[in-house]
N, C-alpha and C positions, 0 to 999 in steps of 0.2 A: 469500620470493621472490614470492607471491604481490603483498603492498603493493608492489613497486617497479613492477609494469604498471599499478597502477591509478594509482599517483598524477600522472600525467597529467592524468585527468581529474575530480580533485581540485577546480580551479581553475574548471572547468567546471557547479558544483553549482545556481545560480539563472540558468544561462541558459535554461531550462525555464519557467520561472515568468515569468520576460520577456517571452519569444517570448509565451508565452500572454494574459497581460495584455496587451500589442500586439495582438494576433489579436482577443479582444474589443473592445476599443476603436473598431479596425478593421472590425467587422461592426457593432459600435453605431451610429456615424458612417454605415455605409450603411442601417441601419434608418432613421436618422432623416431621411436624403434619402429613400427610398420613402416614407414617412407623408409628408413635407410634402411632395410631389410630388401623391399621391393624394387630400390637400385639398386641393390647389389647383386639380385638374384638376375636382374634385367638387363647387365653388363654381366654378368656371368654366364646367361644365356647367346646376348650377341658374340661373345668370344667361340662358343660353343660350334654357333652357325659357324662364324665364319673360318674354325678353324677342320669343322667337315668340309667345306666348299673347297680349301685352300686343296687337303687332302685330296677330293674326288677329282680337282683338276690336275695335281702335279699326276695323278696316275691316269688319270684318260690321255694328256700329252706323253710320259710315259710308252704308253701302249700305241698309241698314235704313231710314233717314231720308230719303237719295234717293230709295227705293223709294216712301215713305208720302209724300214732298211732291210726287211727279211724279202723284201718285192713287192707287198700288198698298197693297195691304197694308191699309188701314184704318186708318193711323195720322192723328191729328187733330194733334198736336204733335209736336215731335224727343221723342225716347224716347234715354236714355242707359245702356240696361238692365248690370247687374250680370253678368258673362259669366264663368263658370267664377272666380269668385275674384278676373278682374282688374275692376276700376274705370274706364268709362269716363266721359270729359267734354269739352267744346267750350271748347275753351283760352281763347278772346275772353270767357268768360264767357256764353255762350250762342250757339245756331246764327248761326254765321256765311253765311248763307245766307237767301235769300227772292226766290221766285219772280214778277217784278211782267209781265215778257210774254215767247211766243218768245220764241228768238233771244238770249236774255239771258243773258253769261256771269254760273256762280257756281262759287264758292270753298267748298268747307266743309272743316274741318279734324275730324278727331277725337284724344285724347287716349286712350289705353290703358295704368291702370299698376297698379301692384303697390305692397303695403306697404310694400317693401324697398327703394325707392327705384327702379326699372327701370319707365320707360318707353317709351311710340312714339305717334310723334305724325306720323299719315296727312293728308294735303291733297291734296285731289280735285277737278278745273277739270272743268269741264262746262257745256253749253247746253243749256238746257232746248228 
C-alpha cells in the first residue's frame, strides 16, 4: 500500500537535478556580468586618473614656461620637465611662443601624456 502513494512522484525523480543545474548557470551568467562590469568600470576609472594627471601636468609646464619667459622663476629656456610619470611636450615641435614687444599676443600650447596612449593637449592666449 505503501508503493501506490509514492508512485506519483516517481516520474518526478531529475527534476531536482534541473532546477539545480539551471540555478547554477543562472548565478554563473550573473557572476560573469559583475566581473565584466568591475573591469570596465576599473579601466574606465584608470583612464580617468590618468587623463587628469596628463591635464594638471601639460598646464603646470604651461605656466611654468609662462612664468620663466615673462622673467619669473629663473628659467633660461622652455623646460618640459617629467611630472609624476606623465610626459610632457610642445606639440609644434617646440615652444610655440616668443616674446618680441608689449602688447603682443602669444599662443603656447602644451602636450601632457601617458604611455597608454591618454592625452591632453592645453593652449593658452595671452599678452604679454
Amino acid at each position: 500500500m505503501c508503493h501506490k502513494y509514492l508512485a506519483p512522484l516517481a516520474n518526478h525523480r531529475g527534476i531536482a537535478l534541473i532546477t539545480a543545474i539551471f540555478a547554477i548557470v543562472i548565478l554563473a551568467l550573473f557572476g560573469l556580468l559583475i566581473a565584466r562590469y568591475t573591469v570596465t568600470t576599473q579601466t574606465s576609472s584608470a583612464e580617468d586618473y590618468l587623463w587628469a594627471q596628463s591635464l594638471y601636468s601639460a598646464e603646470s609646464v604651461m605656466r611654468l614656461n609662462i612664468l620663466g619667459d615673462d622673467g619669473g622663476g629663473g628659467i633660461a629656456a622652455p623646460v618640459t620637465p617629467l611630472v609624476g610619470g606623465i610626459t610632457t611636450e610642445f606639440p609644434a615641435g617646440g615652444p610655440a611662443f616668443a616674446f618680441t614687444a608689449p602688447g603682443t599676443s602669444v599662443t603656447i600650447q602644451v602636450r601632457g601624456f601617458h604611455g597608454t596612449g591618454v592625452s591632453r593637449t592645453v593652449e593658452a592666449h595671452y599678452i604679454l
